[in-house]
VOBAKE-845021 format. One record per residue: residue in one letter; x, y, z of N, C-alpha, C, O in turn. Coordinates in steps of 0.2 Angstrom, whole numbers, plus 5000, padded with zeros to 4 digits. Each point is the difference from the previous one (the first is absolute). Layout:
   res   n.px   n.py   n.pz   ca.px   ca.py   ca.pz   c.px   c.py   c.pz   o.px   o.py   o.pz
     A      X      Y      Z       X       Y       Z      X      Y      Z      X      Y      Z
...
This chain:
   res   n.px   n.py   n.pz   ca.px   ca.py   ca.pz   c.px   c.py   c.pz   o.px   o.py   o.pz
     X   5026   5087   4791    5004    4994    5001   5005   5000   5005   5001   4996   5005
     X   5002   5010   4994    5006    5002    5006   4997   5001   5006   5003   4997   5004
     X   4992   5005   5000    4996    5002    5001   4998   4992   5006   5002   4998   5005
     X   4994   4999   4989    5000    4993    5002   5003   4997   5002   4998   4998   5006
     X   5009   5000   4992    5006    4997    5002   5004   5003   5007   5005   4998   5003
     X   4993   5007   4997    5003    5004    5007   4998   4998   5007   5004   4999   5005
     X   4988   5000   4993    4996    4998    5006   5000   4992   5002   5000   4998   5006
     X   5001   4998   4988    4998    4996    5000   5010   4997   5007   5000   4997   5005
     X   5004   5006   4990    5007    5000    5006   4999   5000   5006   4999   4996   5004
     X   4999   5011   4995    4998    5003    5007   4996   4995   5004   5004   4996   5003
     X   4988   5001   4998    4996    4994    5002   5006   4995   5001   5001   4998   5006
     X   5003   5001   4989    5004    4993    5002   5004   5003   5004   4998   4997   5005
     X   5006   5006   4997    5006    5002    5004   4996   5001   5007   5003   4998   5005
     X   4989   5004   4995    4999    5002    5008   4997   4993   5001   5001   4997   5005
     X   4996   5000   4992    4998    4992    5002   5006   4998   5002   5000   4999   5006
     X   5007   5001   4991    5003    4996    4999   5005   5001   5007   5003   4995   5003
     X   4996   5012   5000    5001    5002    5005   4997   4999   5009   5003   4998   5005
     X   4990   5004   4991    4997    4996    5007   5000   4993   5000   4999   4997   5005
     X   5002   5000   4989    5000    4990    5003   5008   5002   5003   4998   5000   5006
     X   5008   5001   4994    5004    5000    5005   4999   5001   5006   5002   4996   5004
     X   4995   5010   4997    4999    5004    5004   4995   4997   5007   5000   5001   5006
     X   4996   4994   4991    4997    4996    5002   5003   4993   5002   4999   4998   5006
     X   5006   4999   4990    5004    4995    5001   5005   5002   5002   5005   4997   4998
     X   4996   5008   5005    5005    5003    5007   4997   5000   5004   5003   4997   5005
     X   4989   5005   4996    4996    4999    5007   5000   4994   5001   5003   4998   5005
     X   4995   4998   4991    4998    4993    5003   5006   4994   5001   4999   4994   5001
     X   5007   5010   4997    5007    4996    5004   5000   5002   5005   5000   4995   5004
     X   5000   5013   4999    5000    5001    5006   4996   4998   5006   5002   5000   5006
     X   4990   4998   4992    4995    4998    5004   5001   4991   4999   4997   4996   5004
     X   5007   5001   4992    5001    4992    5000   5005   5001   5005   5001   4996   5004
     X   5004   5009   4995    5008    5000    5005   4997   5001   5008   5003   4998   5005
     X   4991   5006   4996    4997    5003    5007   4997   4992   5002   5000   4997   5006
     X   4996   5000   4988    4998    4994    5005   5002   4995   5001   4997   4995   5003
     X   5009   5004   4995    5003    4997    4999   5005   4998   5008   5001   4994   5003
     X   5001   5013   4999    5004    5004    5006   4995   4997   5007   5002   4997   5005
     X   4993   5005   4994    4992    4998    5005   5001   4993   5001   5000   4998   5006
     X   5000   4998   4987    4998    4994    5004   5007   4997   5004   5000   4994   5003
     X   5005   5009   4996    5006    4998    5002   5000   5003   5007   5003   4997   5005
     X   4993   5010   4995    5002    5000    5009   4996   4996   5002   5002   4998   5005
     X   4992   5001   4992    4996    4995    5004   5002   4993   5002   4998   4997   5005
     X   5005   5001   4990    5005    4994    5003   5005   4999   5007   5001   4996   5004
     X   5001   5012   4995    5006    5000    5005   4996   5001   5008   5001   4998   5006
     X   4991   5005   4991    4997    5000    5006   4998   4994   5005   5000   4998   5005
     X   4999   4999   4988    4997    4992    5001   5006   4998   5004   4999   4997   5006
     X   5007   5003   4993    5007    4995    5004   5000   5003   5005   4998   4998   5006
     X   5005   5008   4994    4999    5006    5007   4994   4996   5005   5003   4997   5005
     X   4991   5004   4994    4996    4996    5004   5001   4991   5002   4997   4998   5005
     X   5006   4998   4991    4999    4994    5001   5007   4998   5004   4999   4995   5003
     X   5007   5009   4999    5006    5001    5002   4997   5003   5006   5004   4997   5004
     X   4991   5007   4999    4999    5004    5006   4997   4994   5004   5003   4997   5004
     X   4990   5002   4994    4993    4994    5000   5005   4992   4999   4998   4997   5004
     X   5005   5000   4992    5000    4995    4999   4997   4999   4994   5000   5005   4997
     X   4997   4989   4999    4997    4997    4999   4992   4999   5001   4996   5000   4995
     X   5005   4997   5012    4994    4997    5003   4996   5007   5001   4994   5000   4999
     X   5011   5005   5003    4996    5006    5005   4996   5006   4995   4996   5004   5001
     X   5010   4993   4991    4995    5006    4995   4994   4997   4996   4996   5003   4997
     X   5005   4989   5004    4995    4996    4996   4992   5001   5005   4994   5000   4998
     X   5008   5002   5009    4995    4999    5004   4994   5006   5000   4995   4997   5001
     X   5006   5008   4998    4998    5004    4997   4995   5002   4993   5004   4999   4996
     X   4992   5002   5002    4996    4999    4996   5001   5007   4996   4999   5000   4994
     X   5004   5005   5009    5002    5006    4995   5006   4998   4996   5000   5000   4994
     X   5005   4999   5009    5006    4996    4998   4997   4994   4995   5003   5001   4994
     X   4996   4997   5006    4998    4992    4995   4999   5003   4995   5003   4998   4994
     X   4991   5009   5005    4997    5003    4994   5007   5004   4999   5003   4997   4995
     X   5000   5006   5007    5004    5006    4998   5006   4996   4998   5004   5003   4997
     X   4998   4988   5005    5005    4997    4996   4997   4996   4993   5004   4998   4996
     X   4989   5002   5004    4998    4997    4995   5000   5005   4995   5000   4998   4994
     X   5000   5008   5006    5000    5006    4997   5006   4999   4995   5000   4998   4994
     X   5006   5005   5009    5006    5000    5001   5003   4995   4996   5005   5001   4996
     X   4992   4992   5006    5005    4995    4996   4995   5001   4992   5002   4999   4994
     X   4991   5003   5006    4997    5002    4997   5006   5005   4992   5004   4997   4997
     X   4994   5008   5004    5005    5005    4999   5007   5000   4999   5003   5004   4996
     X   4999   4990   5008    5007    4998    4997   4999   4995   4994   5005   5000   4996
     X   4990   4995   5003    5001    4997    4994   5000   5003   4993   5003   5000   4995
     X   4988   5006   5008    5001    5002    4996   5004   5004   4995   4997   5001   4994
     X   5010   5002   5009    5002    5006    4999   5006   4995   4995   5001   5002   4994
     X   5001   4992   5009    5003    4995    4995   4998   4995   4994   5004   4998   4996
     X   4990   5001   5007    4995    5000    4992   5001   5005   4994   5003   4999   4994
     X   4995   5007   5009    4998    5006    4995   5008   5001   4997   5001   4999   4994
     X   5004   5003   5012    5007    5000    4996   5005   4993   4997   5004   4999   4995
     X   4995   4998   5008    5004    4995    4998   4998   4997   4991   4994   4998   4999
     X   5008   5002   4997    5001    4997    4992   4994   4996   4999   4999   4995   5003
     X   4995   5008   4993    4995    4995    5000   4995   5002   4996   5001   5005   4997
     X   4992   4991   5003    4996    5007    4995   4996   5004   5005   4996   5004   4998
     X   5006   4995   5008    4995    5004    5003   5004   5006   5002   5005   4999   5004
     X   4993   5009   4994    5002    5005    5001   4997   5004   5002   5003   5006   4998
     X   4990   4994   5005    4996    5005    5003   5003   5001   5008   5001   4996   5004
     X   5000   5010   4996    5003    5003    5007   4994   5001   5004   5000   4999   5006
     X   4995   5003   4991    4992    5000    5004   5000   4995   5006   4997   5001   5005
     X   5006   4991   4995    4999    4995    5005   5002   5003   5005   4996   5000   5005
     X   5009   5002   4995    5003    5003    5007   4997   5004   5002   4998   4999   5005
     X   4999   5006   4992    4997    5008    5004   4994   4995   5002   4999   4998   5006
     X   4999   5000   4990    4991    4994    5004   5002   4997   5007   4997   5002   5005
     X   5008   4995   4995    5003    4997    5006   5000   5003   5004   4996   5000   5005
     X   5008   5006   4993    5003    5007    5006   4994   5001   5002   5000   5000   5007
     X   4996   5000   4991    4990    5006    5002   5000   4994   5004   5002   5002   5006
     X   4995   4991   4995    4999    4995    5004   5001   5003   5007   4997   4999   5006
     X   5011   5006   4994    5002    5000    5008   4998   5007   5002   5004   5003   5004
     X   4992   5000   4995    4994    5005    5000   4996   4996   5003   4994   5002   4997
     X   5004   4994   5005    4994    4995    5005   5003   5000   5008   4997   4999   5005
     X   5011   5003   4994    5001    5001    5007   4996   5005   5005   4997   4998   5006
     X   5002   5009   4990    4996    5004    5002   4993   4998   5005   4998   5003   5005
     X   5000   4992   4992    4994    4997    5004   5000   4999   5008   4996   5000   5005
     X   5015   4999   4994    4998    4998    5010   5000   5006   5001   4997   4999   5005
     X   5004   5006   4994    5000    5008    5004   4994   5002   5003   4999   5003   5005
     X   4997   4995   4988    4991    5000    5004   4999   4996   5005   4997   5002   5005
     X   5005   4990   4994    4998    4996    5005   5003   5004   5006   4996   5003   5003
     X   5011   4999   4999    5002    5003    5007   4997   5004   5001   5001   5001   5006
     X   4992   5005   4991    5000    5002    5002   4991   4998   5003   4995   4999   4997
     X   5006   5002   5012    4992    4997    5001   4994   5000   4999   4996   4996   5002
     X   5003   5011   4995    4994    5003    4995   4999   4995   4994   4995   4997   4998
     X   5009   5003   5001    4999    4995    4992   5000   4995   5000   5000   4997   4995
     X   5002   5000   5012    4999    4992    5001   4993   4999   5003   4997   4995   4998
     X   5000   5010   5006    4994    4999    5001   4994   5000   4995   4995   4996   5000
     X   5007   5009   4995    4996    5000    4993   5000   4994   4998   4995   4997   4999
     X   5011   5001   4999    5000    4993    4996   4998   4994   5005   4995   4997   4997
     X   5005   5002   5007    4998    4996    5004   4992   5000   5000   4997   4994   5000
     X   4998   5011   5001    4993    5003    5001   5001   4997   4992   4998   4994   4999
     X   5004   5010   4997    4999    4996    4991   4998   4993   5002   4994   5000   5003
     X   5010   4995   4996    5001    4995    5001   4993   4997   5001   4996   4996   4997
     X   5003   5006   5010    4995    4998    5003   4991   5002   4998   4996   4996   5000
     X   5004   5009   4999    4994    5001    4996   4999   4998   4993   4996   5003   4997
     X   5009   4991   4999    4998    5000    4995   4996   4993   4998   4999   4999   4994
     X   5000   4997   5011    4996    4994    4997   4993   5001   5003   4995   4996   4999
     X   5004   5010   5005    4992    5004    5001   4999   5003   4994   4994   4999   4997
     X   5011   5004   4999    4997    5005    4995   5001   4996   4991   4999   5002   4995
     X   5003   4991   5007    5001    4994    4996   4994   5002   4995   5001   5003   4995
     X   4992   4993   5010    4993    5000    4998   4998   5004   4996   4998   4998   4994
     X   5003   5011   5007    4997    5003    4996   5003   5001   4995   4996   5002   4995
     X   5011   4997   5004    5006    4999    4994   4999   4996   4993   5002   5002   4995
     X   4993   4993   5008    4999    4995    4999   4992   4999   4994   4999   4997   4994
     X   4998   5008   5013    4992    5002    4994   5001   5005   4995   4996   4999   4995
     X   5010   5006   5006    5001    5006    4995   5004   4995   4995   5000   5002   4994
     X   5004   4992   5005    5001    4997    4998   4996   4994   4992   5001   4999   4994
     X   4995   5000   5011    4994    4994    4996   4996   5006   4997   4998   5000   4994
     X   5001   5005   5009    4996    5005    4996   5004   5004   4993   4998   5003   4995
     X   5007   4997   5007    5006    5003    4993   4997   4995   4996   4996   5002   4996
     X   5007   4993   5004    4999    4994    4996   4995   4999   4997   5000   5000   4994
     X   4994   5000   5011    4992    4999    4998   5001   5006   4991   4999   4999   4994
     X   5003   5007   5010    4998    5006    4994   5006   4999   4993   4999   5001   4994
     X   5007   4997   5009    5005    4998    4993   4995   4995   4997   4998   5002   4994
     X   4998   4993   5007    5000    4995    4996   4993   5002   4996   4999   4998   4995
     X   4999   5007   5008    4992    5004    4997   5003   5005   4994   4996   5000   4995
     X   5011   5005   5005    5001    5003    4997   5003   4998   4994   5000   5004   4996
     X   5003   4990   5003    5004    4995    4996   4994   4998   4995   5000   5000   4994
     X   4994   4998   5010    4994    4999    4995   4997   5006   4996   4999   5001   4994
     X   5001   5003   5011    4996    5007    4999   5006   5005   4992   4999   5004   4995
     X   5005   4994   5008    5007    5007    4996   5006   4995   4997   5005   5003   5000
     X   4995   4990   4999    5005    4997    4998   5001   5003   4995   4996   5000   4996
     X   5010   5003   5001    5002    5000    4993   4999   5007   4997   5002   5002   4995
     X   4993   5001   5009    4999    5008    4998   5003   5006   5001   4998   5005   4998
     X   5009   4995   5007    5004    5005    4997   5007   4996   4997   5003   4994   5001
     X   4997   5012   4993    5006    4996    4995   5005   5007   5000   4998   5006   5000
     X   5007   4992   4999    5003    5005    4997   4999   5000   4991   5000   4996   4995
     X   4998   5013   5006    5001    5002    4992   4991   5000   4999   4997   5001   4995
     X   5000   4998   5010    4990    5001    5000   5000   5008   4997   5004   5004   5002
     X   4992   4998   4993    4999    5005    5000   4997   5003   5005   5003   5004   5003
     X   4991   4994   5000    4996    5003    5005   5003   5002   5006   4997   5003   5004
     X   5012   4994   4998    5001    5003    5007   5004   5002   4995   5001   4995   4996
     X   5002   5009   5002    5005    5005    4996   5001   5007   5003   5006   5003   5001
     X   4988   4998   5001    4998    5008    5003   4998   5000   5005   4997   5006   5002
     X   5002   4989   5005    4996    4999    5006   5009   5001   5004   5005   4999   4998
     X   4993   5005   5009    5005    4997    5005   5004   4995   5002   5006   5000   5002
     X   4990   4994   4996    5002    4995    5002   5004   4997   4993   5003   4994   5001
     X   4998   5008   4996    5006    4998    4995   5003   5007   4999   5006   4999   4998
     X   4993   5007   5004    5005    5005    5001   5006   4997   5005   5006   4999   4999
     X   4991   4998   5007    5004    4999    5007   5003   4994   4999   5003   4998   5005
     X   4997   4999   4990    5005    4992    5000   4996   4994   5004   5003   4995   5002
     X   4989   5007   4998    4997    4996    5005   4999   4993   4994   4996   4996   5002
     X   5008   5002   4992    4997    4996    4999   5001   4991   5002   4998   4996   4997
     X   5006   5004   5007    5002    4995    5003   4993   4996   5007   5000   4995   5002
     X   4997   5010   4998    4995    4999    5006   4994   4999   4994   4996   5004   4997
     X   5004   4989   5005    4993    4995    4993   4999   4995   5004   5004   4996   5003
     X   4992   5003   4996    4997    4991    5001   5002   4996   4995   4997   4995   5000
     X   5007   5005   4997    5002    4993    4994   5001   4995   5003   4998   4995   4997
     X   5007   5004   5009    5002    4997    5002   5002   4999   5008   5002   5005   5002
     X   4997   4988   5002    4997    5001    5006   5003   5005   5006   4998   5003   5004
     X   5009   4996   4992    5006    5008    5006   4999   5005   4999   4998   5003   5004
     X   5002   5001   4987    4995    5006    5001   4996   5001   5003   4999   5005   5004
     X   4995   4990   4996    4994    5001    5001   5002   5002   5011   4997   5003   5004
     X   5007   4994   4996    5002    5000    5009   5003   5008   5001   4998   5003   5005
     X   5007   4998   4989    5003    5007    5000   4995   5006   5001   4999   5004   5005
     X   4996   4995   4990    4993    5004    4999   4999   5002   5007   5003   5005   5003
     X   4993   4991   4999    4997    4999    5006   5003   5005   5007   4997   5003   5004
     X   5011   4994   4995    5003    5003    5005   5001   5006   5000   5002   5004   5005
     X   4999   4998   4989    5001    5007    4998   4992   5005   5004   5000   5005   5003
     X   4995   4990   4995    4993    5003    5003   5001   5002   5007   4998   5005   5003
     X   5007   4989   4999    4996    5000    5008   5005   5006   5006   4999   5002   5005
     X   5006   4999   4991    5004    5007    5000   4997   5006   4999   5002   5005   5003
     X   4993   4995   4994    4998    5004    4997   5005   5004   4996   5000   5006   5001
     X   5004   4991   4994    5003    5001    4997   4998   5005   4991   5001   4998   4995
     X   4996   5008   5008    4995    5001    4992   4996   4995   4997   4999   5000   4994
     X   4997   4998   5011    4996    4995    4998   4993   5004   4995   4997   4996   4996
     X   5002   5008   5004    4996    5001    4993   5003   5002   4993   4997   5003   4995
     X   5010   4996   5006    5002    5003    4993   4999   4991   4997   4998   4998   4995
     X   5006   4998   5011    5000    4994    4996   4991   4998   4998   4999   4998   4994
     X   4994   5002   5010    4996    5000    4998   5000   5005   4991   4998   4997   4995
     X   5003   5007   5006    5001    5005    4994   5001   4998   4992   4997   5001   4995
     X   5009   4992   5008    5002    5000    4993   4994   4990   4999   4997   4997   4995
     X   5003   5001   5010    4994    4992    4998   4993   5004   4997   4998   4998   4994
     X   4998   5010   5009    4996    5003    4997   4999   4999   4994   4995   4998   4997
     X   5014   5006   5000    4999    5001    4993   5000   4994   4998   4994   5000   4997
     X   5008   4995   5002    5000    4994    4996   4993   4996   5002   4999   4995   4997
     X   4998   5006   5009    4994    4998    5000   4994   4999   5003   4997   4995   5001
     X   5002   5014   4999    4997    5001    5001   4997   5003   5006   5005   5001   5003
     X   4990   5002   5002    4998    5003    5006   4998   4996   5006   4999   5002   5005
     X   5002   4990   4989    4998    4995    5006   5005   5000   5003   4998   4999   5006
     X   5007   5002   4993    5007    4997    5003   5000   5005   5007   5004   4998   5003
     X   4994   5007   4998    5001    5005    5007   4995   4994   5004   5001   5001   5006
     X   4995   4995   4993    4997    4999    5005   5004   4993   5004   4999   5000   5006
     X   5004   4997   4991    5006    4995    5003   5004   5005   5004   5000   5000   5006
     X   5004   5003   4990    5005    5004    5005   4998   5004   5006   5003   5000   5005
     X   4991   5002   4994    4996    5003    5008   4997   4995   5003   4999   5002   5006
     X   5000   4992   4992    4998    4993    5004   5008   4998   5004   5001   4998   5006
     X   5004   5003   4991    5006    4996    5002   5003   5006   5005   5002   4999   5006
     X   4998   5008   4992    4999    5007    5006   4998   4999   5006   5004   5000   5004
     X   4988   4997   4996    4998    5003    5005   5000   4994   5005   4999   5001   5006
     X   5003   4992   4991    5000    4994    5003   5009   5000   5002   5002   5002   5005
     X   5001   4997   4991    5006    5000    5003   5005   5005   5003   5004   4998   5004
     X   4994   5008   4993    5002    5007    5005   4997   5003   5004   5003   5002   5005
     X   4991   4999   4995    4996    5003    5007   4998   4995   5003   4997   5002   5005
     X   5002   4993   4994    4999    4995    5005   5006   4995   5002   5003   5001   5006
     X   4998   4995   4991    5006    4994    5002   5006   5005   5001   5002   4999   5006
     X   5002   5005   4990    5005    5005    5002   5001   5003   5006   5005   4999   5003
     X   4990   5004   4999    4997    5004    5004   5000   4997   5007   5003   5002   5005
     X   4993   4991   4994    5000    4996    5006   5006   4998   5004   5001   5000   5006
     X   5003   4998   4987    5006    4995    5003   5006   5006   5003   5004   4999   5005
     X   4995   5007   4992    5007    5005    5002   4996   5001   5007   5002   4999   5006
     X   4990   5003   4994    4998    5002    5007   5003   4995   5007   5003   5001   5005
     X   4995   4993   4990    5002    4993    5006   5008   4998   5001   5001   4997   5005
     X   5004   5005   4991    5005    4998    5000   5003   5006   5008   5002   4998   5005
     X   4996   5010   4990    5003    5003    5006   4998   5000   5009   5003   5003   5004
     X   4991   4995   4996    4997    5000    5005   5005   4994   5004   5004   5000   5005
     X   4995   4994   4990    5005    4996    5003   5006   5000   5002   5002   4999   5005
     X   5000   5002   4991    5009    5003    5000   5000   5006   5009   5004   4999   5005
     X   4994   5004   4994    5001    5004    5008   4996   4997   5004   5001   5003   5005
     X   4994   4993   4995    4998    4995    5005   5007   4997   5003   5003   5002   5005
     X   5000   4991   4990    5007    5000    5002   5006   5001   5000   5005   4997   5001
     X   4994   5010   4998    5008    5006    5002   4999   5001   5006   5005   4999   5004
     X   4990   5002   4999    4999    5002    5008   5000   4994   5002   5003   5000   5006
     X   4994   4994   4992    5001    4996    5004   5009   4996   5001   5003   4997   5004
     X   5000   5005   4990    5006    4998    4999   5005   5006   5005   5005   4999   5004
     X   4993   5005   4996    5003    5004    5004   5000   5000   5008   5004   5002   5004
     X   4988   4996   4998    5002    4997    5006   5002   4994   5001   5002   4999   5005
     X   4999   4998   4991    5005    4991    5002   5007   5005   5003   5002   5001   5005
     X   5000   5001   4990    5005    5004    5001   5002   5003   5006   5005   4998   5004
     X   4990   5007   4998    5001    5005    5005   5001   4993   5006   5005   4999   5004
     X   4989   4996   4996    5000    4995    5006   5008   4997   5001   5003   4999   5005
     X   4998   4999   4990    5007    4997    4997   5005   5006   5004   5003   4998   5005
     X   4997   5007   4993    5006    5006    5005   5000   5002   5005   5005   5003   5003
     X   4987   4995   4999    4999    4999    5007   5001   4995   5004   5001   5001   5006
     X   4997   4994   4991    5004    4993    5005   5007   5000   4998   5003   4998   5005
     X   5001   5005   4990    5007    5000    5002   5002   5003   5004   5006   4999   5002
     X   4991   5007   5001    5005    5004    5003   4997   4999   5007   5003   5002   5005
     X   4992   4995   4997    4998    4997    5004   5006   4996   5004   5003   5000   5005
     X   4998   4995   4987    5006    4995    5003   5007   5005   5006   5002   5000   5005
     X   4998   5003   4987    5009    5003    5002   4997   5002   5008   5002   4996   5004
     X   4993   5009   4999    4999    5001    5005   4999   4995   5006   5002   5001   5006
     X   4996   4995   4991    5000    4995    5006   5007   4996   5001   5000   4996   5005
     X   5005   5005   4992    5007    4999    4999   5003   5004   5002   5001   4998   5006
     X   5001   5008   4993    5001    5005    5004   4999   5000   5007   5004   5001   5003
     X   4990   4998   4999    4998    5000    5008   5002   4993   5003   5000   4999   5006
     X   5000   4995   4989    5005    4997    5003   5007   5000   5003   5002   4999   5006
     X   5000   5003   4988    5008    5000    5002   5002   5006   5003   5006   5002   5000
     X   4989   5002   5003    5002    5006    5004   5000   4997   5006   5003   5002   5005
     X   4991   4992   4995    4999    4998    5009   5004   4996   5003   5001   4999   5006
     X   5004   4998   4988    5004    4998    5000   5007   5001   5002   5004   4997   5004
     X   4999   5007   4991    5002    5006    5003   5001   5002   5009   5005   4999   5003
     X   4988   5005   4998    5000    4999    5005   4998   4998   5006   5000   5003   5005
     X   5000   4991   4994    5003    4993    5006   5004   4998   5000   5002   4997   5005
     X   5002   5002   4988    5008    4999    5002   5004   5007   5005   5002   4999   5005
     X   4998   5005   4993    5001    5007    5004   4998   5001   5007   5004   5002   5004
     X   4989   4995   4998    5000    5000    5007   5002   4993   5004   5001   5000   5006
     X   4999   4995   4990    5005    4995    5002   5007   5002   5002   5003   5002   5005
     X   4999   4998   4989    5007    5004    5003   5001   5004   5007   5004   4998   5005
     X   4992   5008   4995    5000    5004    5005   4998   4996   5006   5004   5001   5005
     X   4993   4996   4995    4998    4996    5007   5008   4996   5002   5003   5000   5006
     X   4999   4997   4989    5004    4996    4999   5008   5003   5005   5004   4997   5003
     X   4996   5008   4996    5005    5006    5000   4999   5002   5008   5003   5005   5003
């Protein structure tokens, strides 16, 4: 009993320890974001005092990084100010939003504006095939819903001892139309797709490999297959073609500056030999 009552102190004093220990971190991590969104405001005036107004509104990174900000400030007066809402979580959510800044550092840089650009471009050629691996998802969800509605359960004796209830697969079923889409996609990953075959087996029977090799060999080596072939091909079809707009584009600019240049040089000198003449 002594024995008992020892430990059981003991548990209570280090519980009782770490929830402080804890509720000391998360004053100082409420006190840290608190500090953030307050430079960010200062940043926000600093900028509106330099630009104006007009000149920080004009801008499209500014608009988001003030919308952020007044963001971030309501929230932090929400959360502290007297009220039932006391989740400190809103701010830190807010805060992560101005982590989307990073996006312009990609776009500056011209590699990756080409990329996204080519993206863009090849993707209502590769729509079509999107489209057929699509209807044929479908076509097989709505086969296996007839085929296996309702046959994995949790607590089935017969998957108790297969893989596919070792691995937590039991979420990937046909019962209903989103698993049945889960399923599938899991398939087209090839995501261990015969363990999950594995566990429909056991509950019923040997017929069930021949769907999953029908839904294999039609949606993964064939439509998968096609659409990555056809996407990549396309995608660097219009990288190089994006890349020469490009090149054309730096070559008529620099064209210009040069024919500017050779302007105001000739210019230059005929005021020069006017003068001399003049003299």
């Amino acid at each position: 009993l002594l024995y008992g009552s020892e430990s059981a102190e003991s548990s209570e004093s280090s519980s009782s320890s770490s929830s402080e220990s804890s509720s000391e971190s998360s004053i100082y991590v409420e006190a840290l974001e608190a500090t953030f969104a307050l430079l960010y405001l200062g940043e926000m005036g600093l900028k509106v005092w330099a630009l104006g107004g007009a000149g920080y509104w004009r801008e499209f990174r500014n608009r988001f990084d003030g919308a952020v900000t007044v963001a971030s400030i309501c929230a932090v007066a929400v959360v502290y100010y007297p009220n039932a809402i006391r989740d400190a979580a809103i701010v830190r959510y807010v805060l992560m939003v101005r982590l989307l800044r990073l996006v312009r550092l990609l776009a500056a840089v011209p590699d990756f504006r080409v990329i996204g650009e080519s993206f863009l471009r090849m993707l209502p050629a590769a729509s079509r095939l999107l489209k057929l691996l699509f209807v044929l998802t479908s076509a097989f969800a709505v086969l296996g819903m007839q085929l296996f509605g309702g046959e994995i359960r949790d607590g089935d004796p017969r998957l108790e001892k297969t893989a596919f209830y070792e691995d937590g697969y039991l979420p990937l079923n046909f019962n209903d139309m989103l698993s049945a889409y889960t399923t599938l996609f899991s398939i087209l990953v090839v995501n261990n797709w015969f363990v999950i075959a594995e566990g429909f087996v056991a509950v019923t029977g040997l017929g069930a490999r021949l769907y999953f090799l029908a839904f294999y060999a039609a949606g993964v080596l064939v439509c998968v297959n096609i659409s990555t072939a056809f996407i990549l091909d396309s995608f660097i079809a219009e990288l190089e073609k994006t890349r020469h707009e490009r090149h054309q584009m730096q070559q008529e600019r620099r064209n210009v500056l040069v024919r500017q240049f050779s302007a105001d040089t000739t210019t230059e000198t005929t005021r020069s030999g006017g003068v001399g003449a003049g003299k």
